[in-house]
NUTI-46454 format. One record per residue (C-alpha): residue number from 1; residue in three letters; chain; y, z, x. Coordinates in nm, 2 decimals. Last residue first. Layout:
<NUM, ALA, A, <Y, Z, X>>
...
This chain:
<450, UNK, A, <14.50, 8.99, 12.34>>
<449, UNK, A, <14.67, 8.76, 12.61>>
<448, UNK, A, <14.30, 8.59, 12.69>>
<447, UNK, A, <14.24, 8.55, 12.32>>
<446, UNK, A, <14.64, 8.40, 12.28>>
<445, UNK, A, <14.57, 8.17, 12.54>>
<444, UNK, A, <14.28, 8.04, 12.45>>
<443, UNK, A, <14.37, 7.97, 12.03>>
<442, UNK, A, <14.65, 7.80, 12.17>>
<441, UNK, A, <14.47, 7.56, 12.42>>
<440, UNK, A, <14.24, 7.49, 12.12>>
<439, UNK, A, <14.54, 7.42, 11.87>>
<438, UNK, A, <14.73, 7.22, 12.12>>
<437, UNK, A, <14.35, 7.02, 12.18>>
<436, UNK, A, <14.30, 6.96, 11.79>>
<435, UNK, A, <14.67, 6.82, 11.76>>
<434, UNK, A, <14.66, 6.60, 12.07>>
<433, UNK, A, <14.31, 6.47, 11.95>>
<432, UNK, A, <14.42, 6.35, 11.61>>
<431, UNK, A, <14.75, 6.21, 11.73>>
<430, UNK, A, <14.55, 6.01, 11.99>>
<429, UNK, A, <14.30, 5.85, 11.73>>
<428, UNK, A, <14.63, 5.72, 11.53>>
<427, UNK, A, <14.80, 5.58, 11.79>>
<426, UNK, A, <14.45, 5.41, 11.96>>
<425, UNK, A, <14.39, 5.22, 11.60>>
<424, UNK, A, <14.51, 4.91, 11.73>>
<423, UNK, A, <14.56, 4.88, 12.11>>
<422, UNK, A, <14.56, 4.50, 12.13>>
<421, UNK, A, <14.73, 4.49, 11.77>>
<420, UNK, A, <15.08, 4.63, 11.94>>
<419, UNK, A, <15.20, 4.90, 11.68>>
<418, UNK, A, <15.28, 5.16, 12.03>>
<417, UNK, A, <15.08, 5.42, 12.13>>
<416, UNK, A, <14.90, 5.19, 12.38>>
<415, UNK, A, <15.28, 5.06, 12.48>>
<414, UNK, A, <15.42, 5.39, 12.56>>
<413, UNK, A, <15.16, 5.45, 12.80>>
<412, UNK, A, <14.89, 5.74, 12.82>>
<411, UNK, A, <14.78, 5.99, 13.11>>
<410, UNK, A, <14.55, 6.29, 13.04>>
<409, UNK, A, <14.57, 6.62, 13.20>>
<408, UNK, A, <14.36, 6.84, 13.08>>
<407, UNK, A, <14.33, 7.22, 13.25>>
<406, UNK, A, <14.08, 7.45, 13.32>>
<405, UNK, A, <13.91, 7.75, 13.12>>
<404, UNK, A, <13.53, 7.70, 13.21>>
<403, UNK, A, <13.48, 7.61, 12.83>>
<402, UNK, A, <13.76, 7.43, 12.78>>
<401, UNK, A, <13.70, 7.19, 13.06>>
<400, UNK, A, <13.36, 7.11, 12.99>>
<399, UNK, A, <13.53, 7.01, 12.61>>
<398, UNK, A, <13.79, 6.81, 12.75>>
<397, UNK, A, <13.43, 6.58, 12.91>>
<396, UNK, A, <13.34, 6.50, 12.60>>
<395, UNK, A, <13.64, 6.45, 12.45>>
<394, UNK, A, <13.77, 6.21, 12.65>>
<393, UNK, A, <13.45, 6.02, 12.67>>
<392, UNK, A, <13.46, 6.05, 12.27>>
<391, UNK, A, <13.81, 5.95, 12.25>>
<390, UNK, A, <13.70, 5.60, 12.50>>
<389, UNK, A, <13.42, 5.59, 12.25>>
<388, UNK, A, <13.59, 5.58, 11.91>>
<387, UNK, A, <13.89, 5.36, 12.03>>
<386, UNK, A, <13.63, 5.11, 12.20>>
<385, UNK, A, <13.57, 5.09, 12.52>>
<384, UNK, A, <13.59, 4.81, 12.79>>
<383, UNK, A, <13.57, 5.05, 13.07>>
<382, UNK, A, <13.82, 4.89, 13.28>>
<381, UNK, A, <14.07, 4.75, 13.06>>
<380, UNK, A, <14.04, 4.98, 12.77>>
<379, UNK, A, <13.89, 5.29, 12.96>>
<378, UNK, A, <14.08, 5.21, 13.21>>
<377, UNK, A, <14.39, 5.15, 13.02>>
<376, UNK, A, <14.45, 5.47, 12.81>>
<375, UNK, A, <14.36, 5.71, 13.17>>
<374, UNK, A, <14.14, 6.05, 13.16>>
<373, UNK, A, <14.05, 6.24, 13.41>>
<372, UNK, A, <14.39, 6.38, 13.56>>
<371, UNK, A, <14.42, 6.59, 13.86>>
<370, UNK, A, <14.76, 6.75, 13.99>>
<369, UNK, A, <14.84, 6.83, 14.36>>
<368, UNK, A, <15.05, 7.07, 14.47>>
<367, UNK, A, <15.24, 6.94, 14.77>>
<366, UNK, A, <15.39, 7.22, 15.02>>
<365, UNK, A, <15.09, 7.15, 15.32>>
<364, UNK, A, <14.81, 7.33, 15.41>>
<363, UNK, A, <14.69, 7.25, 15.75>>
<362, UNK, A, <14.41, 7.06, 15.98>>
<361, UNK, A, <14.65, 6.80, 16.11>>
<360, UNK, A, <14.44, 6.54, 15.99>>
<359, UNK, A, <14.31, 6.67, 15.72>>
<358, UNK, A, <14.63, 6.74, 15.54>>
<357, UNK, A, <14.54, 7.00, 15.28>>
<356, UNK, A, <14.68, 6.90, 14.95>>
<355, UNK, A, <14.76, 7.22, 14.72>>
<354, UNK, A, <14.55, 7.26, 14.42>>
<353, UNK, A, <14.61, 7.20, 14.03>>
<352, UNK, A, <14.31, 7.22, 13.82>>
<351, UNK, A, <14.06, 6.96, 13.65>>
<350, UNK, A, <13.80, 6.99, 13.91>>
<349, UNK, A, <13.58, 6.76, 14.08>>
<348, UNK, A, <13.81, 6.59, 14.34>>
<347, UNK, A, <13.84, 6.23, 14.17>>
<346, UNK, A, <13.76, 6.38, 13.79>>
<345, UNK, A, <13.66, 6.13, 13.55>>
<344, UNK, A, <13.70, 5.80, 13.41>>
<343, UNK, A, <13.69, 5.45, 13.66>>
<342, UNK, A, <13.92, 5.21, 13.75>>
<341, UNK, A, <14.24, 5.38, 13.85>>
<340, UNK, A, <14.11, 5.70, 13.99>>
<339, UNK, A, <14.22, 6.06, 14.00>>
<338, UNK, A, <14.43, 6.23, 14.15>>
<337, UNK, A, <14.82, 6.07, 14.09>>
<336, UNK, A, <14.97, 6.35, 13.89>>
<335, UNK, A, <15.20, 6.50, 14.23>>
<334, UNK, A, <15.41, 6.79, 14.29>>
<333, UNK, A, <15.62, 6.90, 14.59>>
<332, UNK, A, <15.83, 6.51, 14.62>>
<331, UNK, A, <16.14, 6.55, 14.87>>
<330, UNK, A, <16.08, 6.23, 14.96>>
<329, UNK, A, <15.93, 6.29, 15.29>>
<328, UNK, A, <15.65, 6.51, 15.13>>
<327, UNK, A, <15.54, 6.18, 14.91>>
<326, UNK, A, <15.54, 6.02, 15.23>>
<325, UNK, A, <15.29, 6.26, 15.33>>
<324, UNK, A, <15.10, 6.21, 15.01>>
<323, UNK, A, <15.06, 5.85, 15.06>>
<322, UNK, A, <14.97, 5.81, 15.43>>
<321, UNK, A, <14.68, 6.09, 15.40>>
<320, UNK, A, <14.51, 5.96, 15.19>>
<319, UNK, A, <14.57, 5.57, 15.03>>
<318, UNK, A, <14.70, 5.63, 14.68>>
<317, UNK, A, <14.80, 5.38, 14.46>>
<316, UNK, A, <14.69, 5.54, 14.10>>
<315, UNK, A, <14.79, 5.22, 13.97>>
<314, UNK, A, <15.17, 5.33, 14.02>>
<313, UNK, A, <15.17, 5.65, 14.18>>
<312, UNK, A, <15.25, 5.95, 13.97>>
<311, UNK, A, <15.55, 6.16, 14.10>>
<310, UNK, A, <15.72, 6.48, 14.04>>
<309, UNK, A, <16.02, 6.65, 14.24>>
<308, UNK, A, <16.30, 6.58, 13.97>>
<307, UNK, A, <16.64, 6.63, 13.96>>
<306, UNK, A, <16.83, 6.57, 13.68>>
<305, UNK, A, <17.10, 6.42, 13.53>>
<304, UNK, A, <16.85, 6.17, 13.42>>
<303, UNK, A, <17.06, 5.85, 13.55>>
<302, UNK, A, <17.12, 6.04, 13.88>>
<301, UNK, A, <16.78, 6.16, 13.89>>
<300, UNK, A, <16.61, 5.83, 13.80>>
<299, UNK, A, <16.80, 5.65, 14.08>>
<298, UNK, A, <16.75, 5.94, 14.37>>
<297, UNK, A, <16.42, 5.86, 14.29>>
<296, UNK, A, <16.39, 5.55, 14.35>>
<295, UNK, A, <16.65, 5.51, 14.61>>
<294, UNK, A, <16.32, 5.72, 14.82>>
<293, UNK, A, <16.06, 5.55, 14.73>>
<292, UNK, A, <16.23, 5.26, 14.86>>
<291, UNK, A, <16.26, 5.36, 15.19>>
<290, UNK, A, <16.02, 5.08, 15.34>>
<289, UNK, A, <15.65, 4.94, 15.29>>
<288, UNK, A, <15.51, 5.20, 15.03>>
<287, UNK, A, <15.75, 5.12, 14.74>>
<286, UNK, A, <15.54, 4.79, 14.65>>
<285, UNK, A, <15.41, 4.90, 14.37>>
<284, UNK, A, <15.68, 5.10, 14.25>>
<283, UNK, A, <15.67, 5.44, 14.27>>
<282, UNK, A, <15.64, 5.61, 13.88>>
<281, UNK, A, <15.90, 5.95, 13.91>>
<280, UNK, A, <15.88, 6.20, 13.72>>
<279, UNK, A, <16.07, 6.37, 13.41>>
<278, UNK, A, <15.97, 6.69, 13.21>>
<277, UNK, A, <16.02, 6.71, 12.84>>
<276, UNK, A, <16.25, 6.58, 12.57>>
<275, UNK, A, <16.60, 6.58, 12.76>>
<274, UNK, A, <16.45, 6.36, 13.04>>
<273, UNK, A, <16.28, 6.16, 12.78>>
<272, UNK, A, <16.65, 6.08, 12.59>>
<271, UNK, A, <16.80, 6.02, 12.95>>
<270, UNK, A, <16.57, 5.77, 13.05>>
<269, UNK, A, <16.52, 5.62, 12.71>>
<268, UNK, A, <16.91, 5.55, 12.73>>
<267, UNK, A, <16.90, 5.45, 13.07>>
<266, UNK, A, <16.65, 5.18, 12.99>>
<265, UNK, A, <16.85, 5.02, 12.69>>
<264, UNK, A, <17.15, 5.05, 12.94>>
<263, UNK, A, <16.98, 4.83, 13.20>>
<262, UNK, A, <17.04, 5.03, 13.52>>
<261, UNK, A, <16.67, 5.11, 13.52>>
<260, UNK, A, <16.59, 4.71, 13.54>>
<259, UNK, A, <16.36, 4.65, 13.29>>
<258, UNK, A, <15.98, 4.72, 13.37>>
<257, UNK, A, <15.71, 4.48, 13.47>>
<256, UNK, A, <15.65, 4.58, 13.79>>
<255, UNK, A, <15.29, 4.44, 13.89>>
<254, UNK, A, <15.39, 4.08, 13.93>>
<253, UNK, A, <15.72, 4.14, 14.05>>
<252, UNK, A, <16.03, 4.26, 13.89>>
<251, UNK, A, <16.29, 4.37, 14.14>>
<250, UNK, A, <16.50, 4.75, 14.10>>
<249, UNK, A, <16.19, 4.94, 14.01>>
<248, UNK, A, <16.26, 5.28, 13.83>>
<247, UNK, A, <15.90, 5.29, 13.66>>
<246, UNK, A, <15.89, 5.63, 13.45>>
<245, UNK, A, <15.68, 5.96, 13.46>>
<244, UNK, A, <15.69, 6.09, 13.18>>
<243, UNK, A, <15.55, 6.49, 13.12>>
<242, UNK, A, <15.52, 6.63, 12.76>>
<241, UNK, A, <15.60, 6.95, 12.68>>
<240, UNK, A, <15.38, 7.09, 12.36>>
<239, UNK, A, <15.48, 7.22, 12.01>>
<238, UNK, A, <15.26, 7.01, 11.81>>
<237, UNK, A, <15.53, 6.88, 11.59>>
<236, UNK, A, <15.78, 6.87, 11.81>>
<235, UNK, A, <15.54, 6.66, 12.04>>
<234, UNK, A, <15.46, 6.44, 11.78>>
<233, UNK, A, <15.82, 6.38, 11.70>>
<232, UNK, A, <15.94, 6.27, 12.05>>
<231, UNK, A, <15.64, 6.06, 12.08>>
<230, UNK, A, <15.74, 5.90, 11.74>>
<229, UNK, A, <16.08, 5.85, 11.85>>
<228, UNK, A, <15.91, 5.70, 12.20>>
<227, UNK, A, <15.69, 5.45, 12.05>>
<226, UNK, A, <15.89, 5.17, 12.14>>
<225, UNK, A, <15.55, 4.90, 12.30>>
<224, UNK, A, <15.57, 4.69, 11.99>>
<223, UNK, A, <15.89, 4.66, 11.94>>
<222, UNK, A, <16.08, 4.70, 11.58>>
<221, UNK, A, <16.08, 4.42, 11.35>>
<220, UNK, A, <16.35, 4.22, 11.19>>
<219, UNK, A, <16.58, 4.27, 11.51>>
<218, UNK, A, <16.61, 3.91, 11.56>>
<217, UNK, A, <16.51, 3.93, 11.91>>
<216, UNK, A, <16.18, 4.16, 11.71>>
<215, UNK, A, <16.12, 3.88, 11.47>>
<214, UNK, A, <16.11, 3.61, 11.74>>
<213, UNK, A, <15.91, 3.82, 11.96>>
<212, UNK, A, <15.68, 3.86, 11.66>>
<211, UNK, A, <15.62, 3.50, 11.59>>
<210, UNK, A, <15.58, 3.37, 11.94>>
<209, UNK, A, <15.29, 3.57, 11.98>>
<208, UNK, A, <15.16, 3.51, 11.66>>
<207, UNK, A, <15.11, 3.15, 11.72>>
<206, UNK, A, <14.99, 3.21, 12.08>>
<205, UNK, A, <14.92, 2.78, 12.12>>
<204, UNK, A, <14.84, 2.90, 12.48>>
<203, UNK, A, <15.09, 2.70, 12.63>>
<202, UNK, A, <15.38, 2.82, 12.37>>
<201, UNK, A, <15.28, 3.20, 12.46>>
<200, UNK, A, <15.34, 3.09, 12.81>>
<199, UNK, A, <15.64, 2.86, 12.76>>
<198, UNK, A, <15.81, 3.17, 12.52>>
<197, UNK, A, <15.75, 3.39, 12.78>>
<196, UNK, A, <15.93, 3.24, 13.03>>
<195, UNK, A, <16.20, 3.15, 12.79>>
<194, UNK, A, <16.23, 3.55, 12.77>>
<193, UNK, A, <16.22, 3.61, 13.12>>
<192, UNK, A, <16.50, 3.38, 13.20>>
<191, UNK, A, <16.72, 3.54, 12.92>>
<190, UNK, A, <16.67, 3.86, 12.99>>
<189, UNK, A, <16.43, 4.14, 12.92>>
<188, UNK, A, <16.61, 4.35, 12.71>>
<187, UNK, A, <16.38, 4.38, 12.42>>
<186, UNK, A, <16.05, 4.20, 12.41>>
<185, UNK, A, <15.77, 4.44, 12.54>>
<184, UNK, A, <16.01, 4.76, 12.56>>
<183, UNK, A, <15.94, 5.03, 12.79>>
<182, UNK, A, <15.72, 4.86, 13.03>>
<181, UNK, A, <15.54, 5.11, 13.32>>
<180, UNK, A, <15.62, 5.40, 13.16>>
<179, UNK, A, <15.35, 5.66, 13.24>>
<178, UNK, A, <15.30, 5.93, 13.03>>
<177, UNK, A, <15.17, 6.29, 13.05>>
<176, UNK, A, <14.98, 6.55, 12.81>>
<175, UNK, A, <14.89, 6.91, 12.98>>
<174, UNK, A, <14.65, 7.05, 12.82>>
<173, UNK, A, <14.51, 7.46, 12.90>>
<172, UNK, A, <14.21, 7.62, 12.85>>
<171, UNK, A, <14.22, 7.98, 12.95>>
<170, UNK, A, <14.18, 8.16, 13.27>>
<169, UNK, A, <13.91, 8.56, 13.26>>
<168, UNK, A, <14.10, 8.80, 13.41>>
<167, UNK, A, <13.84, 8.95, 13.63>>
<166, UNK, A, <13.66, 9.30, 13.55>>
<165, UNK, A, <13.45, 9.43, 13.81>>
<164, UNK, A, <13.10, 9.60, 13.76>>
<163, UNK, A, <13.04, 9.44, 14.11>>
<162, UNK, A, <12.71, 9.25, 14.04>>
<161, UNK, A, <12.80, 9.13, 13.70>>
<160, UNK, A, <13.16, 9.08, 13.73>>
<159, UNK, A, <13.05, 8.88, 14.03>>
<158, UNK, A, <12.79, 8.64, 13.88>>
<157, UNK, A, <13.01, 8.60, 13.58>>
<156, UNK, A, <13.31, 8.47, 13.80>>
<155, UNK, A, <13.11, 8.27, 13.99>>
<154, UNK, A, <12.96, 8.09, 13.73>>
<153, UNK, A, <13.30, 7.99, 13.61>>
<152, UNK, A, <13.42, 7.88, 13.94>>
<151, UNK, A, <13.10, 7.65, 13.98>>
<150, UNK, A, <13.18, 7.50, 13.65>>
<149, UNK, A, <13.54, 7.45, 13.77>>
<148, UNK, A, <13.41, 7.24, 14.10>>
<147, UNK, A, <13.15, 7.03, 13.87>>
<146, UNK, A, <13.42, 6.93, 13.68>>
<145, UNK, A, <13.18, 6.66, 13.54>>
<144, UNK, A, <13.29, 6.30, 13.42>>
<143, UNK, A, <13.19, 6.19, 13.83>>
<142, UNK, A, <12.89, 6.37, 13.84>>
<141, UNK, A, <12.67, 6.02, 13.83>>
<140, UNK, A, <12.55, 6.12, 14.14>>
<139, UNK, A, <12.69, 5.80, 14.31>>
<138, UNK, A, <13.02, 5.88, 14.16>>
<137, UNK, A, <13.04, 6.20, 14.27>>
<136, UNK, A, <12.93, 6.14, 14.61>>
<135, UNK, A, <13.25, 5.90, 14.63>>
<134, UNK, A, <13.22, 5.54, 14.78>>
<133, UNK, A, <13.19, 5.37, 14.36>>
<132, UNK, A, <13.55, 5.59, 14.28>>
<131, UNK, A, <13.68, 5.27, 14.55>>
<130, UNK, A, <13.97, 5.43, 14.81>>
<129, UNK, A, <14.26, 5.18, 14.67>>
<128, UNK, A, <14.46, 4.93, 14.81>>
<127, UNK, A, <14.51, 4.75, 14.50>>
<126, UNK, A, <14.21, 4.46, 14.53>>
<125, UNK, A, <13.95, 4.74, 14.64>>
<124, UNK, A, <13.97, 4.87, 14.96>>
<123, UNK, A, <13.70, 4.83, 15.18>>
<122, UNK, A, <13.58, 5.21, 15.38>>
<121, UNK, A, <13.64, 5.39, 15.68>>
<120, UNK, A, <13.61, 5.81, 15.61>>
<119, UNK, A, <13.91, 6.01, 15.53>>
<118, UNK, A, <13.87, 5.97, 15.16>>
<117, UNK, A, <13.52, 6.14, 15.24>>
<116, UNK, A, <13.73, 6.49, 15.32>>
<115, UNK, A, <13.88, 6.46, 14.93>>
<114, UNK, A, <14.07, 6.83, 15.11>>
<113, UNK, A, <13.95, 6.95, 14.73>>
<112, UNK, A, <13.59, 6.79, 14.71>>
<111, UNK, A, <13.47, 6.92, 15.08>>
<110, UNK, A, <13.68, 7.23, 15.05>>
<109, UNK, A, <13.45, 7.34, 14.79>>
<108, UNK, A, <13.15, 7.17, 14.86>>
<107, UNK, A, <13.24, 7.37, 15.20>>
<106, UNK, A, <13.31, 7.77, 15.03>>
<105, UNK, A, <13.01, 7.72, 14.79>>
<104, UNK, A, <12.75, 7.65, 15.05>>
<103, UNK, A, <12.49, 7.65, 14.84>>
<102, UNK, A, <12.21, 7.83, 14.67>>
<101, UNK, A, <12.38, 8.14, 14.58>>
<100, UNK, A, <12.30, 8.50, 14.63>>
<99, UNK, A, <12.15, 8.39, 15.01>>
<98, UNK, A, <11.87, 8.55, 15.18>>
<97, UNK, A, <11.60, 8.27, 15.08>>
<96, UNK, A, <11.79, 8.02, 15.23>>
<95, UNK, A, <11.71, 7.69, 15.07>>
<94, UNK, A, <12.03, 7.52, 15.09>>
<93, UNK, A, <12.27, 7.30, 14.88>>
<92, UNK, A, <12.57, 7.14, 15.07>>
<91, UNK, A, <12.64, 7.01, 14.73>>
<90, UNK, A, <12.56, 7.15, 14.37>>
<89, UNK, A, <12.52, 6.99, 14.06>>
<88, UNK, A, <12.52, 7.28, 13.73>>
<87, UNK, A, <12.17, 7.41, 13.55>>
<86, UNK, A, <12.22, 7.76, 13.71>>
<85, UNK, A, <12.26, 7.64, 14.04>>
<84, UNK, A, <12.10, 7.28, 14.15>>
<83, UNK, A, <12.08, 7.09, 14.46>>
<82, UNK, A, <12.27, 6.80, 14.67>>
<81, UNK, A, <12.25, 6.78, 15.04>>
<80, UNK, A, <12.57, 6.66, 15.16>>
<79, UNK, A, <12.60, 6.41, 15.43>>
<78, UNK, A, <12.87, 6.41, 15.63>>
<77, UNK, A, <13.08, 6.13, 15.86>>
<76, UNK, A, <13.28, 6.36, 16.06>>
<75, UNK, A, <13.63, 6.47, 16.03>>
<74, UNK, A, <13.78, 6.70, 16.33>>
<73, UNK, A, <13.79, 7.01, 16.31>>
<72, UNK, A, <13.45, 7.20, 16.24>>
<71, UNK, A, <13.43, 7.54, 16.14>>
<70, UNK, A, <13.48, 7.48, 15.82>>
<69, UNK, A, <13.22, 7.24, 15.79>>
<68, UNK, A, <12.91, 7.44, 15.92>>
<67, UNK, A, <12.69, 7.50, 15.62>>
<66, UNK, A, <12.74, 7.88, 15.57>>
<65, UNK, A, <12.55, 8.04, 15.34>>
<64, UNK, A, <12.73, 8.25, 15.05>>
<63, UNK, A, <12.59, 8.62, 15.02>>
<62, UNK, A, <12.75, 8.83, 14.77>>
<61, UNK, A, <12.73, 9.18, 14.81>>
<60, UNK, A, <12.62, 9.50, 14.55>>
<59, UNK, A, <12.25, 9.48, 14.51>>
<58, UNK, A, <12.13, 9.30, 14.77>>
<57, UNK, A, <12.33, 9.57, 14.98>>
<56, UNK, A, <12.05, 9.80, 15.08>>
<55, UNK, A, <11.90, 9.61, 15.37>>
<54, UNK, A, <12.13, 9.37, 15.46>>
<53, UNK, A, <12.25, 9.07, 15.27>>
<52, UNK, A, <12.23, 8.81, 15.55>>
<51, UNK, A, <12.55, 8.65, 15.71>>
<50, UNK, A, <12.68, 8.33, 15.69>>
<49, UNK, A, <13.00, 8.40, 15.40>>
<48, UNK, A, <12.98, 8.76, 15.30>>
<47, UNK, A, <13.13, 8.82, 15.00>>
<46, UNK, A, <13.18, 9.24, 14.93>>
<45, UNK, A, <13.15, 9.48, 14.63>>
<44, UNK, A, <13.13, 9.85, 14.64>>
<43, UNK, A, <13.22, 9.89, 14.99>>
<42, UNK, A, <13.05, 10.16, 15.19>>
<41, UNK, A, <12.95, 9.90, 15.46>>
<40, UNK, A, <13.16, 9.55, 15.45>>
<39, UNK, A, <13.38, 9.65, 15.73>>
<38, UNK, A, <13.07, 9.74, 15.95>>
<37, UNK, A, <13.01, 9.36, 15.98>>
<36, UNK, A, <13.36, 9.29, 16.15>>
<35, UNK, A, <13.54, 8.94, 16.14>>
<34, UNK, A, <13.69, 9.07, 15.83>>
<33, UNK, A, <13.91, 8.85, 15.53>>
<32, UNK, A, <14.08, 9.06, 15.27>>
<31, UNK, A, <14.07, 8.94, 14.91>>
<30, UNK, A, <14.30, 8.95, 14.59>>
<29, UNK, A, <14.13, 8.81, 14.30>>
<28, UNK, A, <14.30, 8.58, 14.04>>
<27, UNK, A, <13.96, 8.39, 14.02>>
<26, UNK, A, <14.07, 8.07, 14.03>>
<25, UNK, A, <14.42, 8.09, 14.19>>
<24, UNK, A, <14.33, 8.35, 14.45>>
<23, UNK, A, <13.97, 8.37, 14.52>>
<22, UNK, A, <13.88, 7.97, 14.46>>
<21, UNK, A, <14.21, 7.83, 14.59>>
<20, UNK, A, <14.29, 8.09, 14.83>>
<19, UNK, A, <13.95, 8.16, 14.97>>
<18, UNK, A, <13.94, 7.75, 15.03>>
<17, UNK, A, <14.26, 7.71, 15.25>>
<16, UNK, A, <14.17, 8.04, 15.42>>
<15, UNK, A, <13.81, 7.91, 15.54>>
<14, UNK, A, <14.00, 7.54, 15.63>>
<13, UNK, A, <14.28, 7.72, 15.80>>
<12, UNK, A, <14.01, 7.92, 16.00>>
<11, UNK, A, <13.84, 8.21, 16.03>>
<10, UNK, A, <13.53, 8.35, 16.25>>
<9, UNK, A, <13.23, 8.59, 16.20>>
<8, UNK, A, <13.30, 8.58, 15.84>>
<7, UNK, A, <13.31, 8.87, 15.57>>
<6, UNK, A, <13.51, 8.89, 15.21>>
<5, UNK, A, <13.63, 9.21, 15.12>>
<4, UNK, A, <13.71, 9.21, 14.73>>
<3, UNK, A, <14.06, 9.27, 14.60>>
<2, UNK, A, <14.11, 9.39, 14.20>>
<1, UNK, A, <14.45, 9.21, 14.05>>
């Protein structure tokens, strides 16, 4: 890896928190950081963050402006100025003349990855949730932009061609992952649950309804939501690892509708996905109010025979920094829940992994977080798409991420890949897209090997 000095009158965590996401992990370049202007002299290539390209050195350093908020420690109510660099949305923008870049890279950096306006009052929605319509991304209509990796990208080819440098270039890579919220939509759900659903569909005059159950109790047609053999096949086709991250809720309320994971239908998909691919655990709704996060997870790993240190929240339940600290508490290092619930895109502008910064306690913590963009039900439930659309959103906005060599993390349910007639044609559409992406992510990595 080459090293490049990087300049600033001062440090702090939030300075090293953002050189070793973008420097580091982004750029896979070493750096040293200098308090001292005459380090800089003589070198061939240097960042200076807040202080003027001298006379001589236009040529060779990088100037990024300084904007003030990583100095600052404690959270303020900000108000990013938004601009332009080489056709991509920029925040914190300036109009320094002295400065390579138009922006203070380094805070709409750390601005987006600490998710700094999370921290800021605001009316949950229904869920609990911090609303996608507060974020600046949102309002800018970024939101289905990885604004952050574009930056990243740009970066890269502004200092390869001002240093002479070579940096490894990163390749697209997808990362396919599941929730199970309901295994089975019929099966195994008990006796008072089943009459339950009989009134309802009975109520409704759900003709259909009560035709398929009664085919699939009779075992004269398979259930709807079981599409994990054909899961387990696409995957072997494809040659890709999925990730599931599966509901272990020991009471069925209104928003945990899975059977109970002692139910030896569940534990058999249990231990078939846990010898598949990766396993997670899915927090119950209401698994914030005591330890029950915690007999969660010690329940899918001792039915797994394995142990695990993933999670998704159910409904992308997040509420910063109270989830992801408990999260910490259970033993939990990696997390799939960044994004949002209601609305496509990408929550802190980027489609790659980072490590949470706790803003309260101004530090780095141990949790990598995940980000996903892409979610079955809201753009069916939420965004009210059609099959063709909700693939071309996803499509759309895979293809920003192969071109500044991120990573896709999309999130699907048994039941949308299932033969239900509500998600008709979304099977078929998802094969097709898994198949071109594990061929695109392919062709990357093997260019970027060669």
């Amino acid at each position: 890896m080459e090293t490049v000095v990087v300049y600033s009158a001062k440090s702090s965590n939030r300075l090293k928190y953002t050189l070793d996401w973008l420097l580091k992990e982004r750029l896979q370049l070493n750096y040293t950081l200098t308090h001292n202007e005459s380090d800089i002299e003589g070198e061939p290539f240097f960042i200076a963050y807040g202080l003027p390209l001298l006379k001589g050195k236009t040529s060779k350093g990088c100037r990024i402006p300084d904007a003030g908020l990583l100095w600052e420690t404690e959270v303020k109510q900000q108000e990013p100025t938004t601009g332009k660099w080489k056709d991509i949305p920029t925040l914190f923008a300036t109009d320094d003349s002295g400065a390579s870049l138009p922006f203070d890279l380094f805070s709409a950096v750390f601005y987006l990855l600490s998710r700094y306006e999370e921290y800021y009052p605001y009316k949950a929605d229904k869920h609990g949730r911090y609303p996608a319509t507060n974020s600046i991304l949102h309002k800018q209509g970024w939101l289905q932009r990885p604004v952050m990796d574009e930056w990243v990208c740009q970066l890269r080819k502004h200092i390869q061609t001002t240093s002479g440098m070579h940096l490894q270039p990163t390749h697209f890579l997808f990362q396919p992952t599941y929730d199970i919220d309901m295994a089975y939509s019929h099966l195994h759900k008990g006796v008072g649950r089943i009459i339950g659903a009989y009134m309802r569909a009975l109520l409704k005059g759900d003709v259909k309804q009560i035709s398929e159950r009664t085919q699939v109790l009779k075992n004269k047609q398979k259930d709807p939501f079981d599409s994990f053999r054909w899961l387990r096949q696409l995957h072997k086709e494809y040659d890709c690892r999925p990730v599931y991250f599966v509901l272990s809720a020991f009471k069925t309320t209104l928003y945990d509708k899975n059977i109970h994971p002692q139910h030896p239908a569940m534990m058999r998909v249990i231990k078939n996905l846990a010898k598949e691919g990766t396993i997670g655990v899915h927090p119950s709704y209401y698994s914030d109010k005591d330890d029950t996060l915690g007999k969660e997870k010690k329940m899918l790993e001792h039915i797994s025979s394995r142990s695990t240190h993933l999670s998704r929240q159910h409904y992308i339940k997040v509420k910063t920094p109270e989830t992801q600290r408990r999260l910490l508490e259970n033993g939990i290092t990696e997390d799939y829940s960044m994004g949002y619930g209601a609305y496509l895109g990408f929550r802190a502008g980027t489609g790659n992994s980072f490590m949470w910064y706790d803003l309260e306690k101004e530090e780095v913590t141990k949790l990598r977080i995940h980000p996903f963009c892409f979610m079955d039900t809201t753009a069916h439930f939420e965004g009210k798409l059609s099959v063709a659309d909700a693939f071309a959103k996803l499509d759309e906005m895979s293809k920003r991420l192969e071109q500044t060599g991120s990573t896709l993390i999309t999130i699907f349910h048994n039941f949308s890949l299932g033969t239900s007639n509500e998600w008709r044609g979304w099977r078929q559409a998802y094969e097709h897209f898994l198949a071109e992406k594990t061929q695109v992510a392919q062709k990357q990595h093997h260019a970027v090997v060669e």
